[in-house]
C-alpha positions in Angstrom: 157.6 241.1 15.2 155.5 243.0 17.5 155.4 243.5 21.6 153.3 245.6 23.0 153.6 247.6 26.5 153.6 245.1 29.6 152.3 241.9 29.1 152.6 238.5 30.7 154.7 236.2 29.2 154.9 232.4 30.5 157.8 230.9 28.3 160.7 228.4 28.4 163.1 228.5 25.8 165.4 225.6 24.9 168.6 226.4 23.0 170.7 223.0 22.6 174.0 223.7 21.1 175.2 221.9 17.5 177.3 218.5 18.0 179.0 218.3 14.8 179.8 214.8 13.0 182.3 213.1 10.5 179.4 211.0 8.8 179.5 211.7 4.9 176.1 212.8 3.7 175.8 209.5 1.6 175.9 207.5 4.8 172.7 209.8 6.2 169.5 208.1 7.3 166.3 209.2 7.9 164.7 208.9 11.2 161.4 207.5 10.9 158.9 209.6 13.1 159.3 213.1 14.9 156.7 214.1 17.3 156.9 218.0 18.2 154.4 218.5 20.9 153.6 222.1 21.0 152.2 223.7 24.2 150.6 226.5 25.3 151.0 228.9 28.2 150.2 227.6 31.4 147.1 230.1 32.1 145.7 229.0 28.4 143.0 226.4 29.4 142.6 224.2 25.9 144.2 223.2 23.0 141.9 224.2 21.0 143.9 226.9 19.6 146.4 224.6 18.5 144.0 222.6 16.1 145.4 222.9 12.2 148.9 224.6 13.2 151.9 224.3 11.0 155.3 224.0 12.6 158.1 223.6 11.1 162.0 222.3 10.9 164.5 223.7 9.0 168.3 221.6 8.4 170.4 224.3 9.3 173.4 223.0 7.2 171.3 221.4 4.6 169.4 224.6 3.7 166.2 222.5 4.0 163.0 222.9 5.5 160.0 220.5 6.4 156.0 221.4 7.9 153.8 219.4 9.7 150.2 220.4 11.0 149.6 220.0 14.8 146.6 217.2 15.4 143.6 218.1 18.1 146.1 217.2 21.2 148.8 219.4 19.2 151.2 217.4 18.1 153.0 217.6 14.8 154.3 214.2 13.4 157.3 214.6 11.1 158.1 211.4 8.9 161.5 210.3 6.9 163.6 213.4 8.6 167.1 213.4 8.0 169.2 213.2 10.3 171.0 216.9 10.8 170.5 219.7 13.2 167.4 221.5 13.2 165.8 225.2 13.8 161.8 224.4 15.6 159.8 227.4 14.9 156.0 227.5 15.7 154.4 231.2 15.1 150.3 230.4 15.5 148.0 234.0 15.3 144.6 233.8 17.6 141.8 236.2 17.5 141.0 238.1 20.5 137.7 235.9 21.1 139.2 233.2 21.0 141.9 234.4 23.3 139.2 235.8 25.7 137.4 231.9 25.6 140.9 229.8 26.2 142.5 232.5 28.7 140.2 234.6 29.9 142.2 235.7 32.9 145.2 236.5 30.4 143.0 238.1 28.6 141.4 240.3 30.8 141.5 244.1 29.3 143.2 243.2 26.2 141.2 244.3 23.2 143.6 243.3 20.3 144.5 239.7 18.4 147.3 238.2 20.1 150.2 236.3 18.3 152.4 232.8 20.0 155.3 231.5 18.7 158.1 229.6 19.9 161.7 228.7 18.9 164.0 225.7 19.5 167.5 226.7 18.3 170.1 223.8 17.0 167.9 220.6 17.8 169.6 217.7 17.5 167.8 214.8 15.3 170.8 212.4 14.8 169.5 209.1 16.2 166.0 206.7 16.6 167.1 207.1 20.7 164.9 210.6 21.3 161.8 211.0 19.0 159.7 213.7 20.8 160.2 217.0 21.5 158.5 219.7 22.9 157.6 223.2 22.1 156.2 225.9 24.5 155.0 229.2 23.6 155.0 232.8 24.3 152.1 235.2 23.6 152.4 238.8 22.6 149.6 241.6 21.8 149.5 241.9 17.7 150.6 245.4 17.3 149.2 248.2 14.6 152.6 248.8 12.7 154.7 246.6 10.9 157.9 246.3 9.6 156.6 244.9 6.2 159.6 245.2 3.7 163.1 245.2 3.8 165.7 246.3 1.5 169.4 246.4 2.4 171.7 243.9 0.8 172.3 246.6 -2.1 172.7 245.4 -5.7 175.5 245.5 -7.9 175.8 248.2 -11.7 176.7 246.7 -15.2 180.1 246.5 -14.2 179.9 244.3 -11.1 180.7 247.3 -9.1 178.7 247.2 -5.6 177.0 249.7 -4.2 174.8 250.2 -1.4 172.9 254.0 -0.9 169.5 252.4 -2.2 168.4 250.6 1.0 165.2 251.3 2.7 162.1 250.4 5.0 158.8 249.9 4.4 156.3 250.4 7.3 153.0 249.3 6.9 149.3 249.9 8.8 148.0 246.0 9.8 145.3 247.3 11.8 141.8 248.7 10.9 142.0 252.2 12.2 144.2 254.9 11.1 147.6 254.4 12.9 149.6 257.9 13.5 153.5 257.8 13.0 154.1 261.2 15.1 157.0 260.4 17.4 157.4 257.2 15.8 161.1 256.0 16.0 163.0 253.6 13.2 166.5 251.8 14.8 168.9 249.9 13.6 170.6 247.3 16.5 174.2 247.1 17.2 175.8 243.8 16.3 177.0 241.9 13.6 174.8 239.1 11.6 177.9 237.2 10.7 180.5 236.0 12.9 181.6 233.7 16.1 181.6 235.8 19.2 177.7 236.1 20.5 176.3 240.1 20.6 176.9 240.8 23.7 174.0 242.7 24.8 171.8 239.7 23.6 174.0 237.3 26.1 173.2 239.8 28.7 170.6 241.8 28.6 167.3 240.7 27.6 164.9 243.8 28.7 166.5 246.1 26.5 167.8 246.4 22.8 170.9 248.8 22.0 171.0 250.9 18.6 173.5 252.3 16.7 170.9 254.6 15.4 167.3 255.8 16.0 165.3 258.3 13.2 162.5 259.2 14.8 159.1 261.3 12.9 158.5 264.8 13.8 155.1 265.9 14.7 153.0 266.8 17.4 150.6 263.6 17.7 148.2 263.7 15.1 149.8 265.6 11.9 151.4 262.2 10.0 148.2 260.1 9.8 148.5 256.2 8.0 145.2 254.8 6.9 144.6 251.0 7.5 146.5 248.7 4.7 148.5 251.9 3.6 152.3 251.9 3.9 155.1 254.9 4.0 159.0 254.2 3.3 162.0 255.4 4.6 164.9 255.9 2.3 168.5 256.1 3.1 168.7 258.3 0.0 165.5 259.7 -1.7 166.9 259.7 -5.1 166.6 257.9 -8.3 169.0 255.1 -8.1 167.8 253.1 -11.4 168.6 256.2 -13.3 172.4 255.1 -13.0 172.3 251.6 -11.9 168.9 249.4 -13.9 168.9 246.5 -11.5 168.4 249.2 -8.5 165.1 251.2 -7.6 163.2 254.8 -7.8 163.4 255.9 -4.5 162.7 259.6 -5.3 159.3 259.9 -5.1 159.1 258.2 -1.4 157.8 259.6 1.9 160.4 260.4 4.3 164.7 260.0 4.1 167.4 259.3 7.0 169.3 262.4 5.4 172.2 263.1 7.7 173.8 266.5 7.4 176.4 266.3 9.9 179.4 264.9 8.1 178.6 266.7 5.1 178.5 263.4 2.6 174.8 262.6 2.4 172.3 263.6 -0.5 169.5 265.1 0.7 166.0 265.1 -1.8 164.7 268.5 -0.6 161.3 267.2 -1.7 161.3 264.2 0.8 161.3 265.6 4.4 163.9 264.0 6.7 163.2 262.2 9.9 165.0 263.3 12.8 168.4 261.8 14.3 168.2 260.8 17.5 171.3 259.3 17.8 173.8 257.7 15.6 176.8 256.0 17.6 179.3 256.9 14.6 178.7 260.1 13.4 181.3 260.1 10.9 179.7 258.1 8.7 178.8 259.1 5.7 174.8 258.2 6.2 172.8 256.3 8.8 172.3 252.8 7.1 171.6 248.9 7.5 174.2 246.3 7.5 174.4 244.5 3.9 174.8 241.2 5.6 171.4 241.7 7.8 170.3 244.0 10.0 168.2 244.1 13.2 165.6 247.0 13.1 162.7 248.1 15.3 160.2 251.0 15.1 159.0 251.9 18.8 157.5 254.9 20.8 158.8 256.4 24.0 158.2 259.9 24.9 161.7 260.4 26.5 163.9 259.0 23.3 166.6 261.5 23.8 167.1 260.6 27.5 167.8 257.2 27.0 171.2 255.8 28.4 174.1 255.4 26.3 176.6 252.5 26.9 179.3 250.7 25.7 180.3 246.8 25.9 183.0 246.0 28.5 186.5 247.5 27.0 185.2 248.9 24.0 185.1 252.3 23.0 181.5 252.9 20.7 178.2 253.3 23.1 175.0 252.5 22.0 171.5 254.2 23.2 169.5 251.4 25.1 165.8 251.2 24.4 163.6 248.9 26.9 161.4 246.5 25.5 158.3 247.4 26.8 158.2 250.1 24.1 159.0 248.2 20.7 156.2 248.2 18.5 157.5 245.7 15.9 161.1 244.3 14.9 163.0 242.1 12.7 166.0 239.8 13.1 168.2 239.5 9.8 171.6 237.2 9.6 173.7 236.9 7.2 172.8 233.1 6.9 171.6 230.1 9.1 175.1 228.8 10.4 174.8 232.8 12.5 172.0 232.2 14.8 174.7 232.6 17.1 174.7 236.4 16.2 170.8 237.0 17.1 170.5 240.3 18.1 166.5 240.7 19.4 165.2 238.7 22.4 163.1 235.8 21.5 159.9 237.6 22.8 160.4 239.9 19.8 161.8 238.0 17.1 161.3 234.2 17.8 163.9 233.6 15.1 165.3 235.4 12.5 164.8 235.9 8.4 168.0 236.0 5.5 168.7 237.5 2.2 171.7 234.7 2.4 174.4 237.4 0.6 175.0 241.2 -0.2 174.8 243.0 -3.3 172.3 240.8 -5.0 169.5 243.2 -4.7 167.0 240.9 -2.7 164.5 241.7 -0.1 162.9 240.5 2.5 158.8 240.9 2.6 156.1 239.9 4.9 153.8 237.3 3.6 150.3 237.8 3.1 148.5 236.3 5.5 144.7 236.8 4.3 142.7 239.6 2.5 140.0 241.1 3.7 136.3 241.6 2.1 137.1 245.1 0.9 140.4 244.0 -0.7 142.9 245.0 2.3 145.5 243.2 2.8 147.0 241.2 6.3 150.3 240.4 6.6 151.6 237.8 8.8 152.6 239.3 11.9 153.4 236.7 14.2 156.4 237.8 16.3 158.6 234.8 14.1 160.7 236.2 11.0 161.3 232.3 10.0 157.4 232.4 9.4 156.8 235.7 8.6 159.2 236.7 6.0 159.6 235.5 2.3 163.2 236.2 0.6 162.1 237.9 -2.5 165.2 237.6 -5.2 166.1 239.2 -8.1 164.7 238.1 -11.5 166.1 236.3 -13.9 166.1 239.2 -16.5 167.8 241.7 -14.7 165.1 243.8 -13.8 164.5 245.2 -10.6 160.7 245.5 -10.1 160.4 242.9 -7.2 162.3 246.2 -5.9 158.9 247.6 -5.5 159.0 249.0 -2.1 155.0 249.5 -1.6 154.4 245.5 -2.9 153.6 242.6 -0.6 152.1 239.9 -2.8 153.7 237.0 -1.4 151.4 234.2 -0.1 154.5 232.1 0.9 155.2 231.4 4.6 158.8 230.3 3.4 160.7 231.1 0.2 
């Protein structure tokens, strides 16, 4: 999900909290109508934009989902729901001209296709007694660099043993210039994606993001060049992993590794060059990594990285470097499942929800739909600061093969699973 350096957001956020209920499912009925009347930020002078949109609901006990397209006064009409609690999401992309002719004083020096979503956590549908809801939205700048693929529940070998060193990212150039990832920095967020205690920092702090770990590219500014629609990954071992375990992946031949020398455990590839550690808040471990159960990752720039403050929660003893959120370029939000939205650890302006692998060690990704292609055969990916919408769950095949492994693929037309 991307944010760009200072812009003006006009949001309101409604987060209603889950009433829980004795009814069995057989007694469930379905509530006739649901109107979702999305809005746009107050400076945005037509609804124009709105025209065509889909927004969706998803059951967040049920595992279900349902869309319905916004008419010309953009509203969204929802018919035979079943009663439950619900996740709203609404992620609309808008072209810069069209931004320029419905804001224009919002608009005003921005060059670049902008990006609104919006987010209604744990709406409550139980009754005929409220039928309409509404749905404002916050606009972002679309950025150059994406986040487009994510690997990092692990798989498990032949013998049903986990194992976990094959994770990796895949960054990808959505623009149409050549992008340069000099200085470029790769984090993972502190927090857990499963539990029952709130992150923290999410509760209260909402202009920064803390890390366990940052990576960042060497280079002086132009030596590490990435040509529009081309993508490099990031390993957290450069090594063959299929060669032992079949249902993993080749990550040998990749572009750069999070090798980490200092506790004398890691692999290194000496023919993949390492990115840099920052900082890594436990640096005992035996590699930086990703959470199997989901984690939170941006990529950002700042020139003063190694400056940033370090702190720690309230009686705890780990500290964590805080990065301000003026200078993420693109992140994702990944629980363990949708009963943890509780556990978010990105603000809303950068991740309007969040996306799921739903388990470890079933070697599943996570992988940015396509959003269109262009005339000479590039590909867009959806981008539209809203994992719920962007992401598709890519799982393993039935066979027992591991090409959907493919970290350099994004095929997947899906907005949802």
């Amino acid at each position: 999900m991307t944010r760009n350096i200072i812009i003006k957001f006009f949001y309101l956020t409604l987060i209603v909290l889950p009433i829980y209920s004795c009814v069995s499912k057989n007694d469930i009925e379905a509530i006739g109508e649901i109107r979702i009347n999305v809005n746009l930020p107050n400076d945005f002078n037509s609804t124009s934009g709105l025209v065509g949109k889909q927004v969706m609901l998803k059951n967040r006990y049920e595992k279900t989902f349902y869309t319905a397209i916004t008419n010309s006064d953009g509203v969204a009409v929802f018919n035979n729901i079943v009663q439950g609690i619900y996740d709203l999401s609404v992620a609309v992309e808008m072209s810069n001209n069209e931004f320029k002719q419905i804001a224009p004083e919002a608009a005003y020096n921005i060059s670049s296709d902008i990006v609104l979503n919006g987010t209604t956590e744990g709406l409550r549908i139980l009754d005929n007694k409220q039928t309409s809801f509404e749905q404002n939205l916050v606009w972002a700048i679309k950025g150059d660099l994406i986040i487009s693929k994510l690997y990092y529940t692990g798989c498990r070998n032949e013998s049903n043993k986990s194992y976990q060193n094959d994770r990796y990212t895949t960054i990808y150039n959505n623009s149409d210039k050549v992008v340069y990832l000099d200085k470029l920095c790769l984090a993972s967020l502190w927090g857990s994606p499963n539990g029952t205690i709130p992150n923290y920092f999410y509760q209260t702090d909402k202009d920064n993001v803390y890390a366990s770990w940052i990576a960042q590219f060497p280079g002086d500014g132009d030596d590490y060049p990435l040509n529009p629609g081309e993508s490099i990954v990031v390993a957290q071992s450069a090594l063959n992993h299929k060669a032992d375990i079949p249902r993993s992946v080749d990550l040998s031949n990749v572009e750069w590794e999070t090798y980490w020398a200092d506790a004398n455990k890691d692999v290194d590839n000496p023919d993949v060059p390492n990115l840099d550690i920052i900082y890594f808040s436990t640096p005992k471990s035996a590699d930086v990594s990703y959470s199997v159960y989901g984690p939170a990752v941006v990529i950002f720039k700042n020139d003063d990285v190694s400056s940033f403050p370090v702190v720690n929660e309230p009686n705890k003893t780990m500290f964590f470097s805080k990065i301000p959120v003026t200078c993420i370029i693109d992140a994702v939000d990944c629980l363990k499942d949708d009963n943890q939205i509780i556990m978010k650890r990105l603000p809303l302006l950068l991740d309007a929800s969040y996306t799921s692998a739903y388990a470890s060690y079933i070697g599943a990704s996570v992988e940015r739909g396509v959003s269109y292609i262009t005339s000479d055969g590039r590909k867009i990916l959806k981008d539209t600061n809203n994992s719920f919408a962007d992401f598709v769950l890519v799982s393993p095949r039935e066979d027992g093969t591991s090409d959907h492994l493919d970290p350099y693929s994004n095929d997947k037309p899906e907005l949802y699973k």
